[in-house]
C-alpha positions as CSV (number, residue, x, y, z in Angstrom):
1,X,106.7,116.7,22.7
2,X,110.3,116.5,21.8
3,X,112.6,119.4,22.0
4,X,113.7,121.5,19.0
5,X,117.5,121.6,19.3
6,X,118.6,125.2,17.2
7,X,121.7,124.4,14.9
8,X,122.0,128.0,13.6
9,X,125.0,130.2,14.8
10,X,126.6,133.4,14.0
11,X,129.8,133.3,12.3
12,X,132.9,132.5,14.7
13,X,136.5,132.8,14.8
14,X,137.0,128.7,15.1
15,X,140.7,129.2,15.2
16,X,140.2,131.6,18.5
17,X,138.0,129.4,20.3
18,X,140.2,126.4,19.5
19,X,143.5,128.3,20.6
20,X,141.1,128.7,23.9
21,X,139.8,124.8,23.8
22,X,143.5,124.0,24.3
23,X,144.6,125.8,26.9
24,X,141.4,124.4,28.8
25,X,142.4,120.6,27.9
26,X,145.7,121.4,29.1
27,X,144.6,122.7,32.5
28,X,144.3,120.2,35.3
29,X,144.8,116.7,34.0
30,X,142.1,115.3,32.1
31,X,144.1,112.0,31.4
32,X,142.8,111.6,35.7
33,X,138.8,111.1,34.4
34,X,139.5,110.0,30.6
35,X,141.0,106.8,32.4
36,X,137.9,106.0,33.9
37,X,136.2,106.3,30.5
38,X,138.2,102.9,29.1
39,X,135.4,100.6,28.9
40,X,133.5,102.8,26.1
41,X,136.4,102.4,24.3
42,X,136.5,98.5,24.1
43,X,132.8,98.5,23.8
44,X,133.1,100.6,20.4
45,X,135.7,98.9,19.0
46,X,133.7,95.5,19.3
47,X,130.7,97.6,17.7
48,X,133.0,98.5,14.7
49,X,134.3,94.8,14.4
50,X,137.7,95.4,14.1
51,X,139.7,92.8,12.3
52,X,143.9,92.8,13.5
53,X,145.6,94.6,11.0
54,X,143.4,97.0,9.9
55,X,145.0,100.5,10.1
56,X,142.8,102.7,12.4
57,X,143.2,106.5,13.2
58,X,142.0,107.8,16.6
59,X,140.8,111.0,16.2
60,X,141.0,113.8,19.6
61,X,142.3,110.6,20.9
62,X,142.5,112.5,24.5
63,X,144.7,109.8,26.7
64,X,143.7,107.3,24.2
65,X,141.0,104.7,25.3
66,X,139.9,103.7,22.1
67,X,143.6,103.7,20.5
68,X,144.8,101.0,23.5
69,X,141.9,99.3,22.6
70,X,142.0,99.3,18.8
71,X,145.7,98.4,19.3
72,X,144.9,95.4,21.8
73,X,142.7,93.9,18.9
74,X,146.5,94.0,16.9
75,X,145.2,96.9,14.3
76,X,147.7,98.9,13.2
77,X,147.1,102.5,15.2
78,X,147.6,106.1,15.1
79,X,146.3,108.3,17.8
80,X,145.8,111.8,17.7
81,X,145.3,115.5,19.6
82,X,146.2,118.5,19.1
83,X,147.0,118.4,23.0
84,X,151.0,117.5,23.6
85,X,150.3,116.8,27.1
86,X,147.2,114.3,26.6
87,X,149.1,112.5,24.1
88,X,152.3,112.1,26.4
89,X,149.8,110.3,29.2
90,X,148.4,108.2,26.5
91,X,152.2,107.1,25.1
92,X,153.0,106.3,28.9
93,X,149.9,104.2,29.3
94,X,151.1,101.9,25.9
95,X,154.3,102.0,26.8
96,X,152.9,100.4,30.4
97,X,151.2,97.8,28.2
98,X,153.3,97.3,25.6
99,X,151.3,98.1,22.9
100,X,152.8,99.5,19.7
101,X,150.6,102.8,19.4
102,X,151.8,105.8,16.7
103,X,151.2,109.1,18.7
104,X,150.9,112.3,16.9
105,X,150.4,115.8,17.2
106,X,147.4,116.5,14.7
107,X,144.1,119.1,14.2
108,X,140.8,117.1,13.7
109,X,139.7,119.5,11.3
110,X,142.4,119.4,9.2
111,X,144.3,115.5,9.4
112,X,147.6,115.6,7.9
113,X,147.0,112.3,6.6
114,X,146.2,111.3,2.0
115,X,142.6,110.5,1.4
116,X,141.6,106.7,2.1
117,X,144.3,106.1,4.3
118,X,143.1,104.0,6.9
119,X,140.1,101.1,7.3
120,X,138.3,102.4,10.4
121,X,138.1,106.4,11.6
122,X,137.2,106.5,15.0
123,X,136.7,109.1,18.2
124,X,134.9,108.7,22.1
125,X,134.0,111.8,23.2
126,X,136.5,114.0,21.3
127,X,135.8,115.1,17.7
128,X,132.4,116.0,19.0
129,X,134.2,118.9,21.0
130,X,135.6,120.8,17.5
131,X,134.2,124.1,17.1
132,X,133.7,123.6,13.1
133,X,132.0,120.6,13.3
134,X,131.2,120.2,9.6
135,X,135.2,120.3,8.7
136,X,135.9,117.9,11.3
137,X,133.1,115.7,10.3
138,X,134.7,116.4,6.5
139,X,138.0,115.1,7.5
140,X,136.8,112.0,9.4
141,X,135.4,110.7,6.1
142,X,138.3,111.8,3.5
143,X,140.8,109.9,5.9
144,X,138.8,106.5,6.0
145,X,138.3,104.1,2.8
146,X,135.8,104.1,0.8
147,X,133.3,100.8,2.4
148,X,135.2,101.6,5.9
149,X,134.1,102.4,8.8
150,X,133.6,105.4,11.4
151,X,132.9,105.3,14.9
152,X,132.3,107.8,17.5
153,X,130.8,107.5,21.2
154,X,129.1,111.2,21.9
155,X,127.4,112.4,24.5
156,X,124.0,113.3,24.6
157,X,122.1,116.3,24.7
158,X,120.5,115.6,27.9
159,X,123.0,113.2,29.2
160,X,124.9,114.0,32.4
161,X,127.5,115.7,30.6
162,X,125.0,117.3,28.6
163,X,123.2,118.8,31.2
164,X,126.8,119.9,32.9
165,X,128.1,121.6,30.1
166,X,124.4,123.4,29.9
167,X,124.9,124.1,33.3
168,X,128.5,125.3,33.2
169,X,127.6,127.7,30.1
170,X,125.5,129.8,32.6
171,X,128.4,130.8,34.5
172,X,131.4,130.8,31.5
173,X,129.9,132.2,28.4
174,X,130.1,129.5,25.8
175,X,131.9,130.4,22.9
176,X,130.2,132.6,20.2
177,X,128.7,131.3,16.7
178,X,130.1,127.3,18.2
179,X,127.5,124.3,17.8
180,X,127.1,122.9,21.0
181,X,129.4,119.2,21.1
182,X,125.8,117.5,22.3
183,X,124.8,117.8,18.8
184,X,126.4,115.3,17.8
185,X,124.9,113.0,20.4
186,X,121.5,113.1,17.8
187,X,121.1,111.4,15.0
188,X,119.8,114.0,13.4
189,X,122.9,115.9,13.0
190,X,125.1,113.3,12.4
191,X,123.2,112.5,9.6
192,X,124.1,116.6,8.6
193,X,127.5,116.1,9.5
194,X,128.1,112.7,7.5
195,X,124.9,113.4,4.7
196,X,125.1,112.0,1.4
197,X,129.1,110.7,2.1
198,X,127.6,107.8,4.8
199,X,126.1,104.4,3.0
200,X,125.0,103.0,6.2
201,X,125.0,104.6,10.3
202,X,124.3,102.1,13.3
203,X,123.3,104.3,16.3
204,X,122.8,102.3,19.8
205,X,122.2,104.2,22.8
206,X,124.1,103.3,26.0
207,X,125.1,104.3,29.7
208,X,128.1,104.5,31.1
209,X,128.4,104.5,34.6
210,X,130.1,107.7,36.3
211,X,131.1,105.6,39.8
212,X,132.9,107.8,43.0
213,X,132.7,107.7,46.4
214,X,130.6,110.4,46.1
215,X,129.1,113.2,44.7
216,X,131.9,115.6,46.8
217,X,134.0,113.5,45.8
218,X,133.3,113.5,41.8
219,X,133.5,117.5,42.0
220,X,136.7,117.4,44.1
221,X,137.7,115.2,40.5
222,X,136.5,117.0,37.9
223,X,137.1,120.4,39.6
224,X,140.8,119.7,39.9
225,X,141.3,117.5,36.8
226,X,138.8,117.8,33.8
227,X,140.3,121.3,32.2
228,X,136.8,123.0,31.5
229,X,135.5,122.8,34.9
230,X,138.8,123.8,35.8
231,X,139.2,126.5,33.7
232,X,135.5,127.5,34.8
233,X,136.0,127.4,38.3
234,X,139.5,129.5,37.8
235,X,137.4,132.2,36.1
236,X,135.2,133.0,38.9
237,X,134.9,134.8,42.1
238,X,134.6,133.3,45.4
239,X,130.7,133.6,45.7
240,X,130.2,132.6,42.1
241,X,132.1,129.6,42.6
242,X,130.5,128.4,45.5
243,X,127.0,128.6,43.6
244,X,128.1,126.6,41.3
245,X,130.2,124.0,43.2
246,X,126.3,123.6,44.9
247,X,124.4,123.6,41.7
248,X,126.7,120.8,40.2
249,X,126.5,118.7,43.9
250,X,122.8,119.6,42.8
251,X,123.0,118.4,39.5
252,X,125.0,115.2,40.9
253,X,122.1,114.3,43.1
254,X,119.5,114.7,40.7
255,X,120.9,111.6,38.0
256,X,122.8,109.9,41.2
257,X,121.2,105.9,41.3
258,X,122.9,104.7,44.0
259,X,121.5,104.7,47.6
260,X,124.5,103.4,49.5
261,X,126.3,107.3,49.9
262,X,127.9,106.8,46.9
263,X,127.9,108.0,43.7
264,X,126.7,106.3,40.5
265,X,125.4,108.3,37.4
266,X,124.2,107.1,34.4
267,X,125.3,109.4,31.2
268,X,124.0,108.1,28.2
269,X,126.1,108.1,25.2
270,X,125.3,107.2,21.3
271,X,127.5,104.8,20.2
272,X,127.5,105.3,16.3
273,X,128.9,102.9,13.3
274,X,129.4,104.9,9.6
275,X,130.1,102.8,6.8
276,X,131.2,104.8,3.6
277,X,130.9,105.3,0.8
């Protein structure tokens, strides 16, 4: 019996929770894990086809997998966050390579870009953290040409990510009247999101592969680096962080294939291809 996931919400303040979102993407350095993250990048860009030359806009680019990737395919790119500090890792890293990337400071829900400005619209794991998904959504399609394309990489609902931020939420009170991100990991509500303004949506699910020594090792990461966990951890007591440093070794464990000592986790992802309207 599949699960019913429940889309309706109070009424929020989205421009308090995102005033908080950023101060929790600024803490630790998130640029540390999104690095690791590359390869679904590259994989999406090959699902969208991208021809060089065609202008493509990263949305909640983070430290800018997709963008180095789009640009290594010669398109034409400008990558986005409304972090400064994400985007100044992800400038360094094409400046490393030499690829010419256009960074800017912009809000996914509100792209300071003209309608039908650019040939593909694409995000990994980023637009699906907005807290008003429906304007984000909204914007994602007014930027992109009419019979371009969209694509976004977002976690699952019970993914490992999924079931961390589940987990997580019953230490740090999530955010009041805010979708949970995972919904966009279902067709379902990407088909809410994007509706009538979407001709045709390719959804493949994949894995990537979370690989670390082990799983001490992956908290000792993400504790320090990926800002939410950070952030979580900061917000606790002594006792309460120890539970949950042991639930998340716990929770580790339980998607963990390897059986060397090390660590190697499966989180599945949808992989999605828009073409509009």
């Amino acid at each position: 019996m599949s699960a019913v996931i429940n889309t309706s919400t109070p009424a929020s303040d989205f421009a308090a929770v995102k005033t908080k979102q950023q101060l929790a993407w600024s803490a630790g350095d998130y640029a540390v894990v999104g690095t690791t993250l590359q390869i679904v990048g590259e994989s999406l860009c090959e699902a969208l086809d991208l021809r060089a030359g065609e202008r493509v806009l990263d949305v909640a680019a983070g430290n800018g997998n997709a963008s180095l990737a789009a640009a290594r395919r010669w398109c034409d790119v400008i990558s986005t966050d409304y972090v400064p500090a994400l985007l100044e890792r992800a400038r360094a890293r094409a400046g490393a390579e030499g690829l010419p990337v256009q960074f800017e400071h912009a809000d996914a829900e509100n792209l300071p870009y003209p309608n039908h400005s650019f040939d593909v619209v694409l995000s990994t794991f980023g637009v699906m953290f907005t807290p008003d998904q429906d304007k984000a959504a909204a914007e994602m399609v007014r930027a992109c040409k009419p019979g371009g394309r969209i694509g976004l990489a977002n976690w699952t609902p019970a993914s490992f990510i999924g079931e961390l931020f589940k987990l997580m939420g019953r230490y740090v009170t999530p955010a009041v009247g805010v979708k949970s991100p995972a919904l966009w990991g279902t067709e379902a509500r990407l088909r809410e999101l994007f509706g009538e303004r979407l001709d045709t949506i390719t959804i493949e699910h994949r894995h990537f592969m979370f690989r670390y020594r082990n799983a001490a090792h992956w908290l000792e990461v993400f504790r320090t680096f990926y800002g939410p966990m950070h952030k979580a951890f900061a917000a606790l007591d002594t006792a309460a962080q120890k539970a949950l440093a042991d639930d998340l070794i716990a929770l580790t464990e339980k998607f963990n294939h390897a059986t060397d000592g090390t660590l190697v986790m499966p989180g599945e992802y949808l992989e999605v291809v828009i073409t509009c309207k």
